[in-house]
N, C-alpha and C positions, 0 to 999 in steps of 0.2 A: 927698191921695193919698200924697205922701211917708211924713207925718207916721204915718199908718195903718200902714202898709209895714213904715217904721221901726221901732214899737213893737212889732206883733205876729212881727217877722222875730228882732230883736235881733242884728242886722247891724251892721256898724260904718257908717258914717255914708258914706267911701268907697266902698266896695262896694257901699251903695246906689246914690251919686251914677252910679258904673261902672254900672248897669247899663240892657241897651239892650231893648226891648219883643220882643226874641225870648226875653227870658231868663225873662220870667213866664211859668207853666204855670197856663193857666188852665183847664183840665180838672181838674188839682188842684191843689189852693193852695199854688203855692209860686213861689219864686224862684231861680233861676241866678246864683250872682257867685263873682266870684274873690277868692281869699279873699288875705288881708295874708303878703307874704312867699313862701311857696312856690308862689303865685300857680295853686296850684290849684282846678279849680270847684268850688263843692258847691253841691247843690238843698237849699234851705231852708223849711220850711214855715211859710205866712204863714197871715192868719184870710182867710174866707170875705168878710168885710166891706173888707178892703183890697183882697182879689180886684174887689170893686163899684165902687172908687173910683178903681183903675186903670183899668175898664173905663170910667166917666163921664168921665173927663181924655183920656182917647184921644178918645170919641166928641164932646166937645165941640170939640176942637182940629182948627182948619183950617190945616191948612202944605203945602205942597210938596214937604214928605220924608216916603216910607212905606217901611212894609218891617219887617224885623225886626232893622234892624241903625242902628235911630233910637234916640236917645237916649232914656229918659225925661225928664218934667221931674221940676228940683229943688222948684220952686214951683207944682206942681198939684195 
């Protein structure tokens, strides 16, 4: 899921790590992070295919924290 994210966002690596599962638009493919430094937001557009694999790493994971303001994982 990262690795996906990663590649098609070209995000720096924190800004991924930063972000939390309100910040994917999954209506359209993109991602919410705060950017290095002026620590403003910007929406970034991801592929269609990372869109899928965030959505498999959420549905497969069973935890105790929900909501929109849960981390993603680093390793899903």
């Amino acid at each position: 899921m990262a690795l996906a994210t990663y590649i098609s966002s070209g995000v720096r690596a924190s800004e991924l790590l930063g972000m939390a599962c309100g910040d994917v638009g999954f209506g359209r493919p993109t991602i919410t992070v705060v950017g290095k430094g002026s620590r403003e937001r910007q929406t970034v557009p991801i592929s269609p295919d990372a869109v899928v694999w965030i959505r498999l790493s959420r549905s497969s994971r069973v935890t105790g924290r929900a909501g929109r303001n849960r981390v993603l994982s680093a390793t899903a």
